[in-house]
C-alpha positions as CSV (number, residue, x, y, z in Angstrom):
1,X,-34.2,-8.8,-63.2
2,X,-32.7,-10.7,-60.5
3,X,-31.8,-14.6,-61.8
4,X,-31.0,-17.4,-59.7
5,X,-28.6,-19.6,-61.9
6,X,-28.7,-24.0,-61.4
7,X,-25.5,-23.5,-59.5
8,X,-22.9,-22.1,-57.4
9,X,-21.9,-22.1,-54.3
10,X,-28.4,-15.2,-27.6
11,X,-28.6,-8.9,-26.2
12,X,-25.0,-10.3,-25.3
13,X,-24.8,-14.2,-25.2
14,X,-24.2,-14.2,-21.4
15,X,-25.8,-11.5,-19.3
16,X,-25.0,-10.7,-22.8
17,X,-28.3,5.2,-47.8
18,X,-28.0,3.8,-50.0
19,X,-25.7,5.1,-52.7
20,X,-25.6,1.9,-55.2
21,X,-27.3,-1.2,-56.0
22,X,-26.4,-4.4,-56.8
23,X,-27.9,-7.7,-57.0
24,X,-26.3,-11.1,-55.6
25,X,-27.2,-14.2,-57.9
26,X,-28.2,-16.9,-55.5
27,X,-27.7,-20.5,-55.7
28,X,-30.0,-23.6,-56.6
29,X,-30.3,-24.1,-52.8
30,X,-30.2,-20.7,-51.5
31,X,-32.8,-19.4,-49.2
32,X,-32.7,-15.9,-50.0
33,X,-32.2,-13.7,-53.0
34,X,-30.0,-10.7,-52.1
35,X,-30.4,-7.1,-53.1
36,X,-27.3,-4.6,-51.6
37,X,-27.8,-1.1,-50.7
38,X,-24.4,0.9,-50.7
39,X,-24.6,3.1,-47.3
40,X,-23.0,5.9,-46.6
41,X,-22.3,6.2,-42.7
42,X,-22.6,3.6,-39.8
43,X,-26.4,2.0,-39.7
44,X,-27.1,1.8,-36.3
45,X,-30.9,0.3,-36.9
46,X,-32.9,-0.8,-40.2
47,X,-36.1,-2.2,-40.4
48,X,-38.8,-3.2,-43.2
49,X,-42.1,-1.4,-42.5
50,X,-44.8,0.6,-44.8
51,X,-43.9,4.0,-43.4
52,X,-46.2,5.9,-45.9
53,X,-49.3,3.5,-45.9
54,X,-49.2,2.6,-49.6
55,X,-49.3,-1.4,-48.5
56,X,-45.7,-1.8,-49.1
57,X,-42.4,-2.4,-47.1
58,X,-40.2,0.3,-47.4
59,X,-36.6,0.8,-46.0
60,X,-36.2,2.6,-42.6
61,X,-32.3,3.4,-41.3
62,X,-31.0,5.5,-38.9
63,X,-27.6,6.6,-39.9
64,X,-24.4,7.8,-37.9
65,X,-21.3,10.2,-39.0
66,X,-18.5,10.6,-36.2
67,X,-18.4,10.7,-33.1
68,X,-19.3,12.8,-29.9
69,X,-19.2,15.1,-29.4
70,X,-19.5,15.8,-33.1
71,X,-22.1,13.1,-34.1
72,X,-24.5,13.3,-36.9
73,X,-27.7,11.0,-36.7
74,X,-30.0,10.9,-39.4
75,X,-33.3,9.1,-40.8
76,X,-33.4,7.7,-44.5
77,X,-36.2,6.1,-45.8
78,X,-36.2,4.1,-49.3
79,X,-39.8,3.9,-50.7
80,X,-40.5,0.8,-52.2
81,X,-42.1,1.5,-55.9
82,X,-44.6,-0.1,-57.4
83,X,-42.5,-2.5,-59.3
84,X,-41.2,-3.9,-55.9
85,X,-37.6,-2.4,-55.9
86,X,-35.8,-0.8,-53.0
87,X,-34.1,2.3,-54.4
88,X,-30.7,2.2,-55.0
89,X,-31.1,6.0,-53.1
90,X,-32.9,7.3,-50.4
91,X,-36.2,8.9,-50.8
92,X,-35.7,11.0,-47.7
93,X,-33.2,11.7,-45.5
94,X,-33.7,13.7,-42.7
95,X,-32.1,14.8,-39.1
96,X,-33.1,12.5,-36.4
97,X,-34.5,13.9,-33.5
98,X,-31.9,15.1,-30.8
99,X,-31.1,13.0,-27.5
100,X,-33.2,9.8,-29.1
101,X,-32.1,7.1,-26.8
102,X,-34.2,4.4,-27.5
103,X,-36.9,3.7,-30.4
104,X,-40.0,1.9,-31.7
105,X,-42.2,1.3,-34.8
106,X,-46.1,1.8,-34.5
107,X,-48.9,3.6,-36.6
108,X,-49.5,5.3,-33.8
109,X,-51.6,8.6,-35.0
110,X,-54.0,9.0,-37.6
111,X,-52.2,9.1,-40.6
112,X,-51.8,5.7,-42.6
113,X,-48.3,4.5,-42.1
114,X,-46.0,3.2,-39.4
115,X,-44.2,5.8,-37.0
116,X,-40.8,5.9,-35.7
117,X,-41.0,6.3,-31.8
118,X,-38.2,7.8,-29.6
119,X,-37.8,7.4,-26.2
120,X,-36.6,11.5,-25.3
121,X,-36.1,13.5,-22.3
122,X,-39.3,15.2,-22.0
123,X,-41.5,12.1,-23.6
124,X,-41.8,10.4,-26.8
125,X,-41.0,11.9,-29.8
126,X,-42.6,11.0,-33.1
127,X,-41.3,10.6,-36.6
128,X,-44.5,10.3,-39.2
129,X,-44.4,10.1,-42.5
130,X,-46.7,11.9,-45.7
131,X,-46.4,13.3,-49.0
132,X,-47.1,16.6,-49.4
133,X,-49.0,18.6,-51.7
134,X,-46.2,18.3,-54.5
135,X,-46.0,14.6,-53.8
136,X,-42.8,14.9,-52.1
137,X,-42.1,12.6,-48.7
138,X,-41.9,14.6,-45.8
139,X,-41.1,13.9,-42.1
140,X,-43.4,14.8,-39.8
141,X,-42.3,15.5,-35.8
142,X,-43.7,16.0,-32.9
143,X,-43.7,15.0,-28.7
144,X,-46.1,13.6,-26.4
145,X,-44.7,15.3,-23.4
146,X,-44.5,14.5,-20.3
147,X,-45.9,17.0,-17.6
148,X,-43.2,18.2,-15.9
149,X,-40.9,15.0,-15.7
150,X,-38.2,13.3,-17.0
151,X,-38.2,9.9,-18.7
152,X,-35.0,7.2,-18.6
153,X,-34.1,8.7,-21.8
154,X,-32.0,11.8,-20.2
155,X,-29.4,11.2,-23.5
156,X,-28.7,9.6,-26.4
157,X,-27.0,6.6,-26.5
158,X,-23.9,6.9,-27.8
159,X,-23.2,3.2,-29.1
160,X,-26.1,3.4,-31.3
161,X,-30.1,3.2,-30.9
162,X,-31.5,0.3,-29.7
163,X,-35.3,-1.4,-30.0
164,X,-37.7,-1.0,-27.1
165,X,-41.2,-1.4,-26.7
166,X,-42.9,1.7,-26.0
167,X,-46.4,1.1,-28.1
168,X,-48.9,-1.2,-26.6
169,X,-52.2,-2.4,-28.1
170,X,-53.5,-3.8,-24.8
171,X,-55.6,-1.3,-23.9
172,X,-57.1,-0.8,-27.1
173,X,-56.9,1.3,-30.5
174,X,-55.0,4.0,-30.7
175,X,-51.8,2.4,-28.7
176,X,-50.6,3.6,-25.9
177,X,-47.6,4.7,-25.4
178,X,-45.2,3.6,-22.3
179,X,-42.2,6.1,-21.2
180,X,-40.0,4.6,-18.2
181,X,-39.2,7.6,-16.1
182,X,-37.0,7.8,-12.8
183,X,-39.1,6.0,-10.9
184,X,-42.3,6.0,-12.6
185,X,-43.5,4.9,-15.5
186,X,-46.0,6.9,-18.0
187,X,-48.7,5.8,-20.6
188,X,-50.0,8.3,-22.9
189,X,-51.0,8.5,-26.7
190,X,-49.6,9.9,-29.5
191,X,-51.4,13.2,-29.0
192,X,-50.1,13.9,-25.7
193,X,-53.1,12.7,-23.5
194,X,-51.5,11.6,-20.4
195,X,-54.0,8.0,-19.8
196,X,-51.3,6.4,-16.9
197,X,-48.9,7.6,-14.2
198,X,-48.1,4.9,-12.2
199,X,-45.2,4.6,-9.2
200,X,-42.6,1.7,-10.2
201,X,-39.8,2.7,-9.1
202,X,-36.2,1.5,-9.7
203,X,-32.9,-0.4,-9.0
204,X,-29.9,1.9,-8.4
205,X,-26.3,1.2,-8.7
206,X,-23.8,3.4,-8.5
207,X,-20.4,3.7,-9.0
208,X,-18.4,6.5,-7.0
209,X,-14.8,7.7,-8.3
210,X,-12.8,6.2,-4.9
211,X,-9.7,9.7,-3.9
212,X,-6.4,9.3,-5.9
213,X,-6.1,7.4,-8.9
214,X,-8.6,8.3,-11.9
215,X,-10.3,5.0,-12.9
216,X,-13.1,5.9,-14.1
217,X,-14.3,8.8,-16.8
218,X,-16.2,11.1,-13.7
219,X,-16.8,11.4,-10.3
220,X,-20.2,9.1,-10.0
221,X,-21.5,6.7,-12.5
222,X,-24.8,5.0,-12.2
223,X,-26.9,2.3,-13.8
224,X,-30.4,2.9,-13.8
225,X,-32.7,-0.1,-14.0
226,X,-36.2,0.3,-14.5
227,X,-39.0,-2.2,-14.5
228,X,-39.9,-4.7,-16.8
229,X,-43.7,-3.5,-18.3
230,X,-46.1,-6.2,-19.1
231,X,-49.7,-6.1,-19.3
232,X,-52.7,-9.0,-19.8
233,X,-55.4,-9.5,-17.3
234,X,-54.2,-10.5,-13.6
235,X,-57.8,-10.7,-11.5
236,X,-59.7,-12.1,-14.2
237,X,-62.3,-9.1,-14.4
238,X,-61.3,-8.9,-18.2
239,X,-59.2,-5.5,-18.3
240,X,-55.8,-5.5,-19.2
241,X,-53.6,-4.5,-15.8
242,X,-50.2,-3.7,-15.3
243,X,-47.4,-5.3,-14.0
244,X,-44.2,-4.0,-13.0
245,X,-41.2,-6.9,-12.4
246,X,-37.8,-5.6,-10.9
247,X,-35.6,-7.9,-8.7
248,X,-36.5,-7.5,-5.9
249,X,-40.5,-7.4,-6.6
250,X,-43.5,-7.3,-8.2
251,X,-46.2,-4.6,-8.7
252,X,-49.6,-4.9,-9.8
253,X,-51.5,-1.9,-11.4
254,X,-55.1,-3.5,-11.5
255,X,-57.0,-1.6,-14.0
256,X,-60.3,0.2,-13.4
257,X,-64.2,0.5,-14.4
258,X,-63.3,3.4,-16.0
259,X,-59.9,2.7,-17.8
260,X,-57.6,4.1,-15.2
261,X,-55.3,3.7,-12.9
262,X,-54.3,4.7,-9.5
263,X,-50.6,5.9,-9.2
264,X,-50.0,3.2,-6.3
265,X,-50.1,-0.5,-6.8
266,X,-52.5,-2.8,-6.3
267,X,-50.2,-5.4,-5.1
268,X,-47.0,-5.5,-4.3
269,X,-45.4,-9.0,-3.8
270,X,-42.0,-9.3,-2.6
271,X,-40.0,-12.2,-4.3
272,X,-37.3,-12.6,-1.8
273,X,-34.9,-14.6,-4.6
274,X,-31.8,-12.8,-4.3
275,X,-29.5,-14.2,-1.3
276,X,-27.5,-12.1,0.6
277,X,-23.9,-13.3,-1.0
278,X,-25.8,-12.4,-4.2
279,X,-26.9,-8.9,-3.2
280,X,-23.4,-8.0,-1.7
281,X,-21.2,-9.2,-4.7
282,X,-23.8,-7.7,-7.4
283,X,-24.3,-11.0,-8.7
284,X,-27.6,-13.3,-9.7
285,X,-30.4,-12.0,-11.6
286,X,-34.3,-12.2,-11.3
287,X,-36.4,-11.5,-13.9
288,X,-40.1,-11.7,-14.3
289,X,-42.7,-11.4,-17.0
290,X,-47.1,-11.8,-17.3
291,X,-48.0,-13.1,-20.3
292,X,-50.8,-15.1,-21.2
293,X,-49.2,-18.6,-22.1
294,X,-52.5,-21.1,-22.3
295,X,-54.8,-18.8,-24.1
296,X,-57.3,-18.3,-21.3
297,X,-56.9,-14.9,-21.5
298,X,-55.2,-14.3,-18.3
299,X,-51.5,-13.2,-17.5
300,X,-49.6,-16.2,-16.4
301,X,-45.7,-15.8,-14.6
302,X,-42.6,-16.9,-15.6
303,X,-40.2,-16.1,-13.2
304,X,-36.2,-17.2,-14.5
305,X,-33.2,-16.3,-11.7
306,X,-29.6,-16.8,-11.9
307,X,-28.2,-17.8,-8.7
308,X,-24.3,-17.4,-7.7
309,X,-21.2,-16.4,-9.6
310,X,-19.7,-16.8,-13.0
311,X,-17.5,-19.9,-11.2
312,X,-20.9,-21.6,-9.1
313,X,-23.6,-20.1,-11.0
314,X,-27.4,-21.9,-11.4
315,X,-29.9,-21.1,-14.0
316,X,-33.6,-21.7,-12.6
317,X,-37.1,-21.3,-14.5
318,X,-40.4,-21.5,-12.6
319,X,-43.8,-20.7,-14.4
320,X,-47.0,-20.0,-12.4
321,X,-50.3,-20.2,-14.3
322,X,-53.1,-18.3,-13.2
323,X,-56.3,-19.5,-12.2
324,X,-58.6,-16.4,-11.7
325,X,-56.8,-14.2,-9.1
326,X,-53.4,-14.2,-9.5
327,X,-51.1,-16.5,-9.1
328,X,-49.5,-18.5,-5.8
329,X,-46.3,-18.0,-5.6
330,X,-45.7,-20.7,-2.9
331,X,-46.6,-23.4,-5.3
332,X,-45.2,-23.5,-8.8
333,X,-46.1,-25.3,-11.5
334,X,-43.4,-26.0,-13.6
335,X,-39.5,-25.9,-12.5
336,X,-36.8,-26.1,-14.0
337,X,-33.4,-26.2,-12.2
338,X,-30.3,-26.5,-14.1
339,X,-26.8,-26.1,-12.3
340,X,-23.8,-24.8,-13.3
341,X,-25.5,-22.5,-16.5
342,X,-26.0,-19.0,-17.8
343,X,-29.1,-19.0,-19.5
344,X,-32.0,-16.8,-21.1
345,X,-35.7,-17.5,-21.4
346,X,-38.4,-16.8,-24.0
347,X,-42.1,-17.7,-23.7
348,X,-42.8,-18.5,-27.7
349,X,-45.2,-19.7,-29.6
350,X,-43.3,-21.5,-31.3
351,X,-45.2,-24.1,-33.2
352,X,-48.1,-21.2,-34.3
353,X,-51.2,-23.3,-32.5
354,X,-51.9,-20.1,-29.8
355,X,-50.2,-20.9,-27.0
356,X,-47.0,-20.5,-25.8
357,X,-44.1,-22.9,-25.0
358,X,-40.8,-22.4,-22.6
359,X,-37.8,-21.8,-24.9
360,X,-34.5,-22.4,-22.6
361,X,-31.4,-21.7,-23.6
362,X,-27.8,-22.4,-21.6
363,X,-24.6,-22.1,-21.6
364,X,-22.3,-24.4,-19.5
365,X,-20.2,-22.8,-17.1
366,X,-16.9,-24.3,-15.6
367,X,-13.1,-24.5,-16.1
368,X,-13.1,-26.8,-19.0
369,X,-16.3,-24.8,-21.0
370,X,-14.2,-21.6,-20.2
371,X,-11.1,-23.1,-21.7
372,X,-13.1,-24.4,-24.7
373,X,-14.0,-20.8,-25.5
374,X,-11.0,-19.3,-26.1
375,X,-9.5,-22.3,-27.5
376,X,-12.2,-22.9,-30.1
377,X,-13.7,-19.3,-30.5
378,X,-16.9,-19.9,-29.5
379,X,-19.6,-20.7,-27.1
380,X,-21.7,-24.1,-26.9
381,X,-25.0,-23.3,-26.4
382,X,-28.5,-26.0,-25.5
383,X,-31.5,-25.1,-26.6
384,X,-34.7,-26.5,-25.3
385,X,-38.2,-26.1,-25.6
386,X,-41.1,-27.4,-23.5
387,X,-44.8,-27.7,-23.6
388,X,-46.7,-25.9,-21.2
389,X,-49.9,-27.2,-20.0
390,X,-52.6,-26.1,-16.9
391,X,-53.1,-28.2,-14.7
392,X,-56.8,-28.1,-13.4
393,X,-55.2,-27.6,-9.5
394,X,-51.7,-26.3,-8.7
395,X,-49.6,-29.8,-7.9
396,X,-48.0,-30.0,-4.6
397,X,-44.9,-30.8,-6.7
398,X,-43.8,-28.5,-9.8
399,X,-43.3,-30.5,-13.0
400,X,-40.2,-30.4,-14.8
401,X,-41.6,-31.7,-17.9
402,X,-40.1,-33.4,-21.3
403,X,-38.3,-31.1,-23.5
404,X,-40.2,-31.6,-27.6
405,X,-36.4,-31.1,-28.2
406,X,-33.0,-30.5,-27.1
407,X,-30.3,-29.5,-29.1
408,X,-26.3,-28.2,-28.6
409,X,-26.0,-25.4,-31.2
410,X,-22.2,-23.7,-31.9
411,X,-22.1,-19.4,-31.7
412,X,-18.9,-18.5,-32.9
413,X,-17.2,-15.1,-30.9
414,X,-15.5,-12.2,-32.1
415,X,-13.2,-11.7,-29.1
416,X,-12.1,-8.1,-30.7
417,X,-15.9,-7.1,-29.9
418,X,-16.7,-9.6,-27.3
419,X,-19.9,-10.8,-29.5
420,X,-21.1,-13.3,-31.9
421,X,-18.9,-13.4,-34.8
422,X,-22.6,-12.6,-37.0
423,X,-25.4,-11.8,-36.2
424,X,-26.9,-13.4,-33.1
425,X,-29.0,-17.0,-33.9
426,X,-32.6,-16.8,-33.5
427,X,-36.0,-18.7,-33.6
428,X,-37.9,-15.4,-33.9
429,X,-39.0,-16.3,-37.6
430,X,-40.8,-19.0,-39.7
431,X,-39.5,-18.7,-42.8
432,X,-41.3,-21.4,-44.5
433,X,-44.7,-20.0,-43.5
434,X,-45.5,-23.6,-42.2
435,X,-46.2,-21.9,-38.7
436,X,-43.5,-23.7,-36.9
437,X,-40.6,-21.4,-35.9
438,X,-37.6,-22.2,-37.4
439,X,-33.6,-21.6,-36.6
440,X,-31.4,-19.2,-38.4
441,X,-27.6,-18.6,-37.3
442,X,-25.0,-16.5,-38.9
443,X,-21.6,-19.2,-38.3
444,X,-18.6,-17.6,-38.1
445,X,-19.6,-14.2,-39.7
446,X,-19.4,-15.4,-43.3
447,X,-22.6,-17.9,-44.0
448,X,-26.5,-17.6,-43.4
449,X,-27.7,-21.4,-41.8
450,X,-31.2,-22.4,-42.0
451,X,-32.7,-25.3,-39.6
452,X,-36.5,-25.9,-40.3
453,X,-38.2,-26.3,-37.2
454,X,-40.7,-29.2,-36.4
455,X,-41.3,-30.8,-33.1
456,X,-40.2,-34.4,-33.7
457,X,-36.7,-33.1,-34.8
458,X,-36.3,-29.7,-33.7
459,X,-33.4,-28.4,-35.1
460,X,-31.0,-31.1,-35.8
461,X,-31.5,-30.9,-39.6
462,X,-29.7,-28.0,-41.3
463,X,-32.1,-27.2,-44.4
464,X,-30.1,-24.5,-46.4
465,X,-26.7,-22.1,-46.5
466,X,-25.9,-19.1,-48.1
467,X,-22.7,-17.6,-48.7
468,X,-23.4,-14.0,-46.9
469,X,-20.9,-11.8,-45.0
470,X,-23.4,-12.2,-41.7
471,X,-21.4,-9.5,-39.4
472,X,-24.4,-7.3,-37.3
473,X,-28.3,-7.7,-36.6
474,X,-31.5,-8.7,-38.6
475,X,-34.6,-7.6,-38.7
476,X,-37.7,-9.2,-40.5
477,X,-40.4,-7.8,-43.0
478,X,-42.3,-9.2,-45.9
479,X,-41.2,-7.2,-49.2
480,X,-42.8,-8.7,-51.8
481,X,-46.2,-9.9,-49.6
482,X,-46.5,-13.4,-50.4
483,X,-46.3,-14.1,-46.7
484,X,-43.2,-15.5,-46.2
485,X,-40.5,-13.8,-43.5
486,X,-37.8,-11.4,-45.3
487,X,-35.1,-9.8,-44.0
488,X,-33.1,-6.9,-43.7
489,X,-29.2,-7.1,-42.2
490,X,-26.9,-4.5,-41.5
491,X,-23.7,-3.8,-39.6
492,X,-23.4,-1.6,-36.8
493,X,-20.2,-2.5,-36.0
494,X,-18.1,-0.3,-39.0
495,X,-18.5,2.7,-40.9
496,X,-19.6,2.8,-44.3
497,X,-21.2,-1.1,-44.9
498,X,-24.0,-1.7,-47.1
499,X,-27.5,-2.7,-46.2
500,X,-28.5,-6.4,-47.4
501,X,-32.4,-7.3,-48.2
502,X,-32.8,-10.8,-48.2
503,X,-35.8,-12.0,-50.1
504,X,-37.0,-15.3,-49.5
505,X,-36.7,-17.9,-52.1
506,X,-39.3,-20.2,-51.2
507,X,-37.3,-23.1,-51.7
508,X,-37.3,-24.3,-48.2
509,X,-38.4,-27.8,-46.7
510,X,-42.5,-27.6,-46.2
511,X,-42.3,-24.4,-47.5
512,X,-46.5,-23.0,-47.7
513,X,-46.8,-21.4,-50.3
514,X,-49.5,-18.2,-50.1
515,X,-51.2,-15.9,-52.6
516,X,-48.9,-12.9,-53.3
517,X,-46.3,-11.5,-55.5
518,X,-43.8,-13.1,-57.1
519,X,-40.8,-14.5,-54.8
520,X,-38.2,-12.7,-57.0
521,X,-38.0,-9.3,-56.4
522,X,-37.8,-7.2,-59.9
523,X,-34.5,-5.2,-60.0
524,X,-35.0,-3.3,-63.0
């Protein structure tokens, strides 16, 4: 039994199993109760899900052994029993699907349980999960093909396997399944049945070996860059379209009477946002996304560009709500303009009332910030969020509108890998189920830091740390179902490092407390 003794104790910021286990004893104020899972290998991805439909969170990982061209992936999976432990060792453990390149979780067929969903070649490949006749877990795979085509997915990737969404529930039950090809883009379901084909194109770059010296690894290099996928309702006929969002433009699929769609767009709208010093030098960035952000049920635009280099560069948001048809372009209705910033958007929902608000984060950019960095290790960051409300008419002017908060947060760097020294800080997660998203950062690599979100304060408060060797990513789950957000961290960084579930303690500010099982997970 695990015991908690009275004592003791932004992707890239910039652009950017089990063998053992052993129980942590957390501290009076500690958030989480710890559970370590020796691992053999280098964890590329974990996750909490129910993969065998029992009601509880089990253990997925995908595992790595060397290096190409001699690489071993596999799938483990620890089945959580019915006293609420995570095995010490895997229940399964089984080859994972060759030249996976990307992957998602769904229940995307008809057996109970969540699937693991791999972008491939040839389509998506599936990874289900049932006991057999002898009661034994088994793996279960199979393809939804593509007809004749290739997706994005010509390989694996070689750093590891990375999250992507490829189910959708937009269009209804059972999800659909989205496969980014070379310049198209596929929907089908997990049977095969091709429902979408649909023309997106993409944005090409390549790199060409120049005669003489040999910089690079081969003659011709390219980066493929396919477009953003969102879906919600654009025309206000209550289907769920398509859009496609590149840099350069935006695509609409509009959905028809009879479910489908036709393999041209709708609309195409040129954006026009990249200058031509931009376009030459490879710099700036546009990036668009619909999603619904008043809870009218139509898709609304945010549309977020970076504008000159590293030295000069601008950070601008702009969000157009739409009012039946689409949305105008010409007139937005919030903007935000900040000079000389990187920064990243999020539309979040972040205070659990249905509707989203504008999460902002930047990072300053000029001689003296660039100095600081290396001098101090690490990269100031603001974060700001903003309400978002329609107005009945477009304004002539776009708003700027008050920030509910605005706060400087610290992200320590690992210059040996050019990342956060932990994992990266999010407000993904409430973890005091109060509904109001709340702040979690990894400091240096070596502590867990919990802020409680609320909007008077935002996240000026630090609520909790933990004493945690942070290093990697986290993912969240629920473990022990009493509603409030787990976690499970791992390293893909080095060979060999356990897997650490985090358990919430309950014990912070506000924390709601819900029906369920105990907090404390039972170890025995």
């Amino acid at each position: 039994m695990l015991t908690r003794p009275g004592s003791c104790g932004l992707a890239r910021l910039g652009a950017l199993l089990a063998f053992g286990l052993s129980a942590l004893p957390a501290a009076a104020a500690d958030p989480f109760f710890v559970q370590v899972v020796e691992s053999r290998g280098r964890t590329v991805t974990a996750e909490l899900v129910d993969v065998d439909g029992d009601g509880r969170q089990d253990l997925l990982q995908v595992v790595t052994f060397g290096i190409p061209p001699d690489e071993r992936r596999f799938v483990r999976v620890h089945l959580q029993n019915e006293s609420g432990t995570i095995p010490p060792k895997p229940t399964l453990e089984a080859p994972l699907p060759e030249n996976s390149a990307a992957y998602d979780l769904a229940e995307a067929d008809d057996v109970p349980g969540v699937d693991l969903l791999l972008l491939r070649p040839r389509g998506i490949g599936i990874v289900g999960f049932a006991r057999g006749e002898d009661g034994v877990l088994v793996a279960r795979v199979s393809d939804a093909l593509l007809p004749q085509d290739l997706t994005i997915g010509v390989s694996s990737d070689e750093r590891g396997l990375d999250r992507l969404p490829i189910a959708t529930t937009a269009f209804g039950s059972p999800p659909w399944l989205i496969a980014p090809g070379l310049g198209e883009t596929f929907f089908m379901t997990a049977d095969g049945t091709l429902k979408a084909r649909i023309m997106t194109g993409a944005r090409a770059n390549f790199f060409v070996q120049p005669s003489g010296l040999m910089l690079s690894e081969s003659d011709i290099q390219i980066f493929l860059d396919a477009p953003r996928i969102s879906t919600g309702d654009v025309d206000g006929d209550g289907r769920a379209d398509i859009v496609a969002s590149q840099r350069h433009q935006l695509q609409v699929f509009l959905q028809a009477e009879d479910g489908g769609f036709d393999r041209s767009p709708s609309q195409v709208v040129t954006l026009g946002r990249i200058s031509f010093e931009d376009h030459i030098r490879g710099s700036g960035a546009v990036r668009t996304a619909a999603k619904d952000i008043d809870g009218d049920g139509l898709a609304d635009l945010i549309l977020s560009e970076t504008v000159g280099g590293v030295m000069d560069a601008g950070y601008n948001t702009y969000i157009y709500f739409n009012r039946g048809k689409g949305w105008n372009l010409e007139k937005p209705d919030y903007a935000f303009e900040t000079p000389e910033v990187l920064g990243a958007d999020q539309l979040i929902d972040i205070d659990g009332n249905g509707t989203r608000e504008l999460m902002r984060i930047g990072i300053p950019i000029n001689v003296l910030e660039l100095i600081e960095i290396f001098l101090q290790e690490a990269i100031d960051a603001n974060l700001a969020v903003y309400g978002l409300e329609r107005p009945a008419i477009a304004p002539e002017k776009p708003r700027g509108g008050d920030a509910w908060f605005d706060v400087k947060l610290g992200v320590p760097l690992d210059f040996e890998t050019s990342r956060p020294a932990g994992f990266i800080p999010t407000v993904e997660y409430d973890f005091n189920g109060d509904g109001f998203r709340d702040y979690i950062s990894s400091t240096d690599g070596s502590k867990i830091e919990v802020y409680v979100g609320d909007r008077e304060d935002g996240y000026r408060r630090r609520d909790a740390r933990q004493k945690i060797a942070t290093e990697g990513q986290i993912r969240p789950g629920d473990i022990n179902r009493d509603g409030l957000t787990d976690l499970v961290m791992f390293n893909t960084r080095r060979d060999n490092q356990p897997v650490r579930l985090l358990t919430n303690a309950g014990v912070l500010r506000g924390t709601v407390v819900k029906p369920g099982l105990s907090a404390q997970p039972d170890a025995r």
